[in-house]
N, CA, C and O of each residue as an XYZ file, in Angstrom:
368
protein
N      -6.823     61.671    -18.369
C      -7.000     62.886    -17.643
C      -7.385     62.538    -16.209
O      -8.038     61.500    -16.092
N      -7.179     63.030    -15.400
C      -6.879     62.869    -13.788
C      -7.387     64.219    -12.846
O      -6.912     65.283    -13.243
N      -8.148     64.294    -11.841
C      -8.506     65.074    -11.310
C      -8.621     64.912     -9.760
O      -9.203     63.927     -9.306
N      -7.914     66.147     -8.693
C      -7.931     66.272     -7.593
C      -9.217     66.690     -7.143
O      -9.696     67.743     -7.563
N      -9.935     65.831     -6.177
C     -10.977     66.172     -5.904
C     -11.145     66.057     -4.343
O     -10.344     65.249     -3.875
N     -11.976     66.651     -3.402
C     -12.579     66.804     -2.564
C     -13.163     65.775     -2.163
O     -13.971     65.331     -2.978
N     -13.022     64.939     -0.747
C     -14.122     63.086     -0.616
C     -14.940     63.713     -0.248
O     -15.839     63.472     -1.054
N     -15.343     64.464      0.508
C     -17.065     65.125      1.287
C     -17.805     65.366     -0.158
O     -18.623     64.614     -0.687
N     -17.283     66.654     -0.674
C     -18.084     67.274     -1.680
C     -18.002     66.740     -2.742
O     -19.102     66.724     -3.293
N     -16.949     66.119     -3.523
C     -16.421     65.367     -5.296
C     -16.387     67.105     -5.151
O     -17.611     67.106     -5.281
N     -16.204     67.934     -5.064
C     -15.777     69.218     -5.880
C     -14.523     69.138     -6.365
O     -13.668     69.182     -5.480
N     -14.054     69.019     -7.642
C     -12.618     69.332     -8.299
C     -11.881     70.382     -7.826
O     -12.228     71.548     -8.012
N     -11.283     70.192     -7.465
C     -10.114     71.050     -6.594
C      -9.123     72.111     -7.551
O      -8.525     71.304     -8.262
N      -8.811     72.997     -7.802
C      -7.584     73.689     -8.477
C      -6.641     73.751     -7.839
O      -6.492     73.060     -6.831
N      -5.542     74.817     -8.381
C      -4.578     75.082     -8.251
C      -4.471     75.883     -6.652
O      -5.430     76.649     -6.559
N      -3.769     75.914     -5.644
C      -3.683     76.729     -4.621
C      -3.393     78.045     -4.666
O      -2.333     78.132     -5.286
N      -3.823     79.288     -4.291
C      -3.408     80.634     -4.441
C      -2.320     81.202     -3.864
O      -1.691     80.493     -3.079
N      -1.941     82.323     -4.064
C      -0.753     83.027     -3.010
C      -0.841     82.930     -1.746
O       0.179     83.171     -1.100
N      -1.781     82.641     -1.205
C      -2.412     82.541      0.356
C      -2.329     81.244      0.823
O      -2.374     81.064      2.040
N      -2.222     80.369      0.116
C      -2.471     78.870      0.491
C      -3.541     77.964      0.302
O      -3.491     76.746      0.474
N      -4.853     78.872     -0.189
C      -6.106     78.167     -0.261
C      -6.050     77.458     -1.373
O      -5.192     77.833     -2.173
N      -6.771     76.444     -1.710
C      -7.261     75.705     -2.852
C      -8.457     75.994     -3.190
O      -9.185     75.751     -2.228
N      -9.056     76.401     -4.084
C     -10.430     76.690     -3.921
C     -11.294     75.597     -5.074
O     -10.526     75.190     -5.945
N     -12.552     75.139     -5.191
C     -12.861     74.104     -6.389
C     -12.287     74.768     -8.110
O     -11.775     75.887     -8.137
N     -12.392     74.235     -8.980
C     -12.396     74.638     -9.716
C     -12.604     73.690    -10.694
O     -11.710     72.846    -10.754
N     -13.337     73.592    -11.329
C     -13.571     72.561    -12.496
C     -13.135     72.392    -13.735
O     -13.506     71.398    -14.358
N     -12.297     73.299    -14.298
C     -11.387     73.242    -15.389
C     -10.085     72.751    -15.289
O      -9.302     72.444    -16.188
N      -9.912     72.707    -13.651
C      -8.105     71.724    -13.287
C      -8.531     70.510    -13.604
O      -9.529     69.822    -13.392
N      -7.308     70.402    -14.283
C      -7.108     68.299    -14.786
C      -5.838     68.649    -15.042
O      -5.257     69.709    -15.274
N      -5.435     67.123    -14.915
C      -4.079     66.691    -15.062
C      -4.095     65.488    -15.891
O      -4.849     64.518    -15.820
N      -2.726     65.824    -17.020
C      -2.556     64.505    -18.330
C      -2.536     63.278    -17.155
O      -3.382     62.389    -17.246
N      -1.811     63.262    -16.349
C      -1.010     61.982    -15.976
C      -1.203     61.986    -14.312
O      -1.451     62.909    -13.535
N      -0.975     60.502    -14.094
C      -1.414     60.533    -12.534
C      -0.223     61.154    -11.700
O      -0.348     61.685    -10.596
N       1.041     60.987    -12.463
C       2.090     61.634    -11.526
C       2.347     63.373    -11.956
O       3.463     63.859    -11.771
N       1.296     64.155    -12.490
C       1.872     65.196    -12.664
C       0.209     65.777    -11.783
O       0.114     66.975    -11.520
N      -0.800     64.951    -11.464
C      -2.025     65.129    -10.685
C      -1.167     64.906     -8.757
O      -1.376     65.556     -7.733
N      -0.190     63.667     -9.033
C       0.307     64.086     -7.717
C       1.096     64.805     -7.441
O       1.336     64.613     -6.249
N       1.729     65.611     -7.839
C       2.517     66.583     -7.749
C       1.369     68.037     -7.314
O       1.559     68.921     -6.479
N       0.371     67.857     -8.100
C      -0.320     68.607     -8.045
C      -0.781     68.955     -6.637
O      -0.624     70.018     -6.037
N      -1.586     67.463     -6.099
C      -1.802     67.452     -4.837
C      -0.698     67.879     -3.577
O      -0.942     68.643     -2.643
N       0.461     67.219     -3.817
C       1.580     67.757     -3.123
C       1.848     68.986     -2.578
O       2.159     69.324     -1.436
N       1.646     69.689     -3.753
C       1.553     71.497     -4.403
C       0.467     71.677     -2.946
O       0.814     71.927     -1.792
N      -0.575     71.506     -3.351
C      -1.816     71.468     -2.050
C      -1.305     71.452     -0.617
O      -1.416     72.442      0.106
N      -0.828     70.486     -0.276
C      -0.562     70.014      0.782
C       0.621     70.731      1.268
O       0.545     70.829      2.493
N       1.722     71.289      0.781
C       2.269     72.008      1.078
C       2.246     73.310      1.282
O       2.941     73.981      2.044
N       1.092     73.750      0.284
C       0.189     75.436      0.402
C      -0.537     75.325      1.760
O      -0.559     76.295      2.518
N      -0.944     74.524      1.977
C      -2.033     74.818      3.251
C      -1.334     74.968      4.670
O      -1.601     75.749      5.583
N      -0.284     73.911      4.572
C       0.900     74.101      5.860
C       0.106     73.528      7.083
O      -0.119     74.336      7.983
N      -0.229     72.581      7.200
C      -0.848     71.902      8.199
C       0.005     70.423      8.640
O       0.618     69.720      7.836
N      -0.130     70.165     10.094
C       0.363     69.027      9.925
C      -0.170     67.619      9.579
O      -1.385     67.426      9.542
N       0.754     66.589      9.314
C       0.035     65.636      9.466
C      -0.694     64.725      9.999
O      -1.188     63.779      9.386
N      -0.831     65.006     11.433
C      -2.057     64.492     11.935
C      -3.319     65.616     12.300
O      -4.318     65.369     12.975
N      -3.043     66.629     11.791
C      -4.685     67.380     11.585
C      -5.649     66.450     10.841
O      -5.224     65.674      9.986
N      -6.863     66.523     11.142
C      -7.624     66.246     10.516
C      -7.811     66.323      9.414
O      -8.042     65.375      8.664
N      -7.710     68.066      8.967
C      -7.790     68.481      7.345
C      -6.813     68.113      6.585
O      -6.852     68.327      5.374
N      -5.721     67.464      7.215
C      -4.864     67.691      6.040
C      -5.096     66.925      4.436
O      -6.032     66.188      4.126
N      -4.390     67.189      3.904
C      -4.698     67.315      2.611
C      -4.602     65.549      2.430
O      -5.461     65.198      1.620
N      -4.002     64.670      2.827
C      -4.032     63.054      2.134
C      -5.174     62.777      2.667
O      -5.848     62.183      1.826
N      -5.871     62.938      3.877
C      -6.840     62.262      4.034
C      -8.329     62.959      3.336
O      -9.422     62.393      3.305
N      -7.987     64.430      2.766
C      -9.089     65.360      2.371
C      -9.543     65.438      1.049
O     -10.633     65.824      0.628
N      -8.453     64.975      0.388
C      -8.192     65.041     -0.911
C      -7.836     63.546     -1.718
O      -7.190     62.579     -1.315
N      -8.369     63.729     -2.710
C      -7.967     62.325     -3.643
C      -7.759     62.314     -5.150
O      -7.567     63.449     -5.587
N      -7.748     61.621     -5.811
C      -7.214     61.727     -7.107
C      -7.856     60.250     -7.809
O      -7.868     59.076     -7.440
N      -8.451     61.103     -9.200
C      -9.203     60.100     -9.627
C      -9.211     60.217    -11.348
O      -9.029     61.321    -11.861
N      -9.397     59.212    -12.047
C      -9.511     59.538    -13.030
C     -10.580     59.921    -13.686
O     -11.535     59.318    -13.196
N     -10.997     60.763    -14.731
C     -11.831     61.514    -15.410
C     -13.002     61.094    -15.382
O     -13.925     61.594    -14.739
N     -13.061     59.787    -16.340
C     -14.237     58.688    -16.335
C     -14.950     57.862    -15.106
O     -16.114     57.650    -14.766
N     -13.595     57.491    -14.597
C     -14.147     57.385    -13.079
C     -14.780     58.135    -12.306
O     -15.773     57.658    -11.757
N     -14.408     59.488    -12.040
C     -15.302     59.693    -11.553
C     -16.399     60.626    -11.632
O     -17.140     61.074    -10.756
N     -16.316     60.890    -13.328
C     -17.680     61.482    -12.932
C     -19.062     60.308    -13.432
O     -20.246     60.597    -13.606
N     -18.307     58.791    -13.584
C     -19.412     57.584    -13.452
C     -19.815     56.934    -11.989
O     -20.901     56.489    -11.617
N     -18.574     57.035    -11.300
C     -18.741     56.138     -9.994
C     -18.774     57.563     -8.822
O     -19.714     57.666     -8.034
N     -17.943     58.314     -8.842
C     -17.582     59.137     -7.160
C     -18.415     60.449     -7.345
O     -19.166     60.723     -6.408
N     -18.394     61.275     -8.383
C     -19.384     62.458     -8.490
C     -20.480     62.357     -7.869
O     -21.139     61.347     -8.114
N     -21.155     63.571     -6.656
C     -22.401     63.517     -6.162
C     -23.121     63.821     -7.773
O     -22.552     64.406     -8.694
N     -24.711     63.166     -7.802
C     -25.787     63.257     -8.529
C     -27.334     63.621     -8.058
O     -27.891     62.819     -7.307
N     -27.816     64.437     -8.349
C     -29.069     64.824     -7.958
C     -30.125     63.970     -8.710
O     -29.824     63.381     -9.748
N     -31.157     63.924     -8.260
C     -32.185     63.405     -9.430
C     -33.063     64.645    -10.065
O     -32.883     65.651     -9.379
N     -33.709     64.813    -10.862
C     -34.266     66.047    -11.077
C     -35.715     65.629    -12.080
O     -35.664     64.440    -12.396
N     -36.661     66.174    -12.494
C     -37.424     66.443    -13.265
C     -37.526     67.027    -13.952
O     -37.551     68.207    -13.600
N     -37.685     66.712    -15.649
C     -38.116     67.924    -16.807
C     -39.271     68.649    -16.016
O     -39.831     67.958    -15.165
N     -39.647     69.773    -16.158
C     -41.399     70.348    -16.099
C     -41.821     69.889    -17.445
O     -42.880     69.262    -17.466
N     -41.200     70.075    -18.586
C     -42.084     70.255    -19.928
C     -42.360     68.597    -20.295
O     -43.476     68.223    -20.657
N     -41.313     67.745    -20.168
C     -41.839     65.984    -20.701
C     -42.381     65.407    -18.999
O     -43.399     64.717    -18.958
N     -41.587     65.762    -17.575
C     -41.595     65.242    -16.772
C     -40.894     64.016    -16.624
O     -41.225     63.284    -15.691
N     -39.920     63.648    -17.441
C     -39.038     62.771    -17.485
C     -38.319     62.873    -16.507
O     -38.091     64.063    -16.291
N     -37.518     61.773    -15.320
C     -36.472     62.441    -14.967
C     -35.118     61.881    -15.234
O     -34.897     60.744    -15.650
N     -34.267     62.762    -14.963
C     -32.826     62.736    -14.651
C     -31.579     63.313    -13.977
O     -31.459     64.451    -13.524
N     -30.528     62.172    -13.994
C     -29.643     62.737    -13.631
C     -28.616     63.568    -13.630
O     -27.786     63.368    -14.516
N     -28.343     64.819    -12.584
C     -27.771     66.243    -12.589
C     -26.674     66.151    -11.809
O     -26.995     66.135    -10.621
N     -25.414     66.079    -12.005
C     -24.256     66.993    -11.259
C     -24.879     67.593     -9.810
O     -26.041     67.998     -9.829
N     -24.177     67.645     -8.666
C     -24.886     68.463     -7.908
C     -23.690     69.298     -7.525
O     -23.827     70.263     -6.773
């Protein structure tokens, strides 16, 4: 499983709307890395920017696999139980 994600935020990226936006969405995944780039493609062609904008989508966007990244690239918060005071790590 394969997921388009955001480099600033790790926010998982979805599908683009009638408008062009991509907005996060955390239930998009893709079986396979070539049906995740297609996906991105999809993106990059919704937004209609060129390629040397800043935003555009190859340098904004990336593609990663499942395990990867929510072990290595996912932002993580640290946090505290109140009730044991144990802490751990949270998704941010």
């Amino acid at each position: 499983m394969f997921y388009i994600y955001e480099k600033s935020s790790t926010y998982i990226i979805g599908k683009p709307d009638r408008n062009g936006v991509a907005r996060p969405d955390h239930r998009q995944s893709y079986k396979t890395m070539s049906a995740a780039k297609a996906g991105l493609t999809r993106i990059i062609k919704a937004e209609n920017l060129l390629p040397t904008d800043p935003n555009y989508g190859e340098f904004r966007y990336a593609i990663a696999e499942a395990d990867n990244f929510h072990t290595f690239i996912e932002k993580q918060v640290k946090k505290k139980n109140l009730m044991s005071g144990e802490e751990f790590m949270e998704p941010a």
